[in-house]
N, C-alpha and C positions, 0 to 999 in steps of 0.2 A: 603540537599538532600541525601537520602539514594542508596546504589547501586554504580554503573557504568555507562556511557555513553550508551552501550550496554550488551543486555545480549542474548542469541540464550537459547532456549526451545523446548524440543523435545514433538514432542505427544500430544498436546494441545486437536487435533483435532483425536478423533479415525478413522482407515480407513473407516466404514462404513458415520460417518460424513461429513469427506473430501467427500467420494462420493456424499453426499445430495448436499451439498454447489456449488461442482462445477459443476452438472449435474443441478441447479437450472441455478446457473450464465449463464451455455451454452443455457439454454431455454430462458433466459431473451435476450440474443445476437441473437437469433435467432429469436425472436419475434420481436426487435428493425429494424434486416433486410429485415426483409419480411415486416414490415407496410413500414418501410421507401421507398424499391423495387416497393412495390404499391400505393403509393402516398395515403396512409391512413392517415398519419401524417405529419404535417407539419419538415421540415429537421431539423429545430430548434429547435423542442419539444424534452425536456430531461428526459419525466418523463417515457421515457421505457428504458432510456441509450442512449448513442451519441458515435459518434466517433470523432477522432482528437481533445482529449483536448491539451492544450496549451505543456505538456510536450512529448505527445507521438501523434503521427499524426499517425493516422488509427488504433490506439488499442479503441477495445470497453471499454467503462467504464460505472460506475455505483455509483452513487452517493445518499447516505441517503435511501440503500433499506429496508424497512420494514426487512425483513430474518434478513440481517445482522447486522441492528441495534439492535436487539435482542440478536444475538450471543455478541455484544460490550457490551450487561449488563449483561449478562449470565459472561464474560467474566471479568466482574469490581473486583469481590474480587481478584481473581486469579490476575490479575494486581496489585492491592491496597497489596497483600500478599509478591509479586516478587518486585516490587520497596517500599513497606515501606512507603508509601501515601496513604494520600485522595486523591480519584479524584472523578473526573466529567466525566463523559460521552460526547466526542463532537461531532463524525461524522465519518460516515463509505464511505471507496469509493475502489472500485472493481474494477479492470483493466485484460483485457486478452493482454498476450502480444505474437507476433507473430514475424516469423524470419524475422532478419533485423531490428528491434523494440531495440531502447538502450536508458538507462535512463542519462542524464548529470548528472555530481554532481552538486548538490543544496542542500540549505536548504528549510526546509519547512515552510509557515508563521505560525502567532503566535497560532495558533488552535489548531497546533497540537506538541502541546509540549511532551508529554510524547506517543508515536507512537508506534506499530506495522505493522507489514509485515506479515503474515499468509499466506501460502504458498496451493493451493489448485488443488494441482495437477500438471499434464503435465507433460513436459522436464525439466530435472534440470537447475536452470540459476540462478548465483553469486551474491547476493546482494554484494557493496562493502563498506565500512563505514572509517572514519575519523573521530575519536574521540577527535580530537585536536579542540576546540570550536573554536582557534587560530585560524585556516584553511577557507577560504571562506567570503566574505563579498558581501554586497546589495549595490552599488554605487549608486550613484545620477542617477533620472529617474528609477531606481527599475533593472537595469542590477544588473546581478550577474558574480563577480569575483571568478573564482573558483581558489581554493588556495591547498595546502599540499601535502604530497607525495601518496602511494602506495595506504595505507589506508588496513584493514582490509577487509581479505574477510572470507563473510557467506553464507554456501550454506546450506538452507533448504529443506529437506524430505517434501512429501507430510503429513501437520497437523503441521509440526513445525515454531515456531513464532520465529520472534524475537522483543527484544524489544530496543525502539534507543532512543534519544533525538532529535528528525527529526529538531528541532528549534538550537538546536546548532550544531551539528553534520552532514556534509557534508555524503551524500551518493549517490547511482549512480549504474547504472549497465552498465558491459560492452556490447557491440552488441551481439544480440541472433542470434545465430548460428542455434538452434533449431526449434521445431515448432509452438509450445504452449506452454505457461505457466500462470497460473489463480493466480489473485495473491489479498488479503483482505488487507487495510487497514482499522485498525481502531488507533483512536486519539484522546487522553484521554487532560484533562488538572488535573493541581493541584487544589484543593479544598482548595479557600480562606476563 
């Protein structure tokens, strides 16, 4: 494996871009609350976006949107060039995160092995990482024992990515004090 655990990249995303991305994502959250507010859609239907997935209770997300699955191919050399791989393309998912909103450390399952974080806008708020593979494990029944110390912190500009090992490497964010922050993954694997 070529690289580091982590690596932080500035400017991926030019500002007029960062504005498309995250003026889209607020339209798609906006659309998701109004059908849902008028009982247009079933509460279960995920294909405008949902709220309260499993790690963050009441942030919008967005999972396999056309837009961003584009920007993840657009996105593949520039990846394949920064880590020194082939990859694959696996799956984009958007999250808006709102005050009071905090991510536990975890790892991520096996999909998303080679990860970013793409920062698209709002309030600044600290990704934190642990690059120690060492750190964190999946107990029996699929609880997670979160392990290591302080861990790295990343605090990305509006357009800047980082890139992480999400399958090995424990990360997290502390509770948002803030108001908004928009935030892309995408989640590449290695090309067998």
């Amino acid at each position: 494996r070529h690289g580091t655990t982590s690596q932080q990249l500035g400017n991926v995303l030019s500002k007029d871009k960062v504005k498309i991305y995250e003026d889209y994502l607020n339209t798609k959250e906006k659309a998701c609350s109004t059908l849902l507010k008028n009982k247009m859609i079933n509460p279960f239907c995920k294909d405008y976006g949902w709220y309260n997935d499993t790690q963050i209770l009441g942030a919008y997300c967005l999972y396999g949107d056309s837009l961003f699955d584009n920007l993840m191919v657009d996105l593949k050399p520039r990846m394949e060039k920064e880590t020194g791989l082939k990859l694959t393309e696996m799956y984009t998912y958007s999250r808006i995160y709102r005050r009071g909103m905090e991510l536990e450390r975890h790892k991520d399952r096996g999909q998303c092995a080679i990860s970013t974080t793409l920062n698209l806008g709002g309030d600044p708020w600290s990704i934190y990482i642990d690059t120690n593979p060492e750190n964190g494990v999946c107990e029996e029944e699929g609880k997670y024992k979160a392990g290591g110390g302080k861990g790295e912190e990343v605090l990305l500009e509006p357009g800047d990515m980082m890139i992480y090992l999400g399958c090995e490497c424990e990360h997290w964010r502390e509770p948002f004090f803030e108001n908004y922050c928009p935030q892309l993954f995408i989640h590449y694997m290695e090309t067998k």
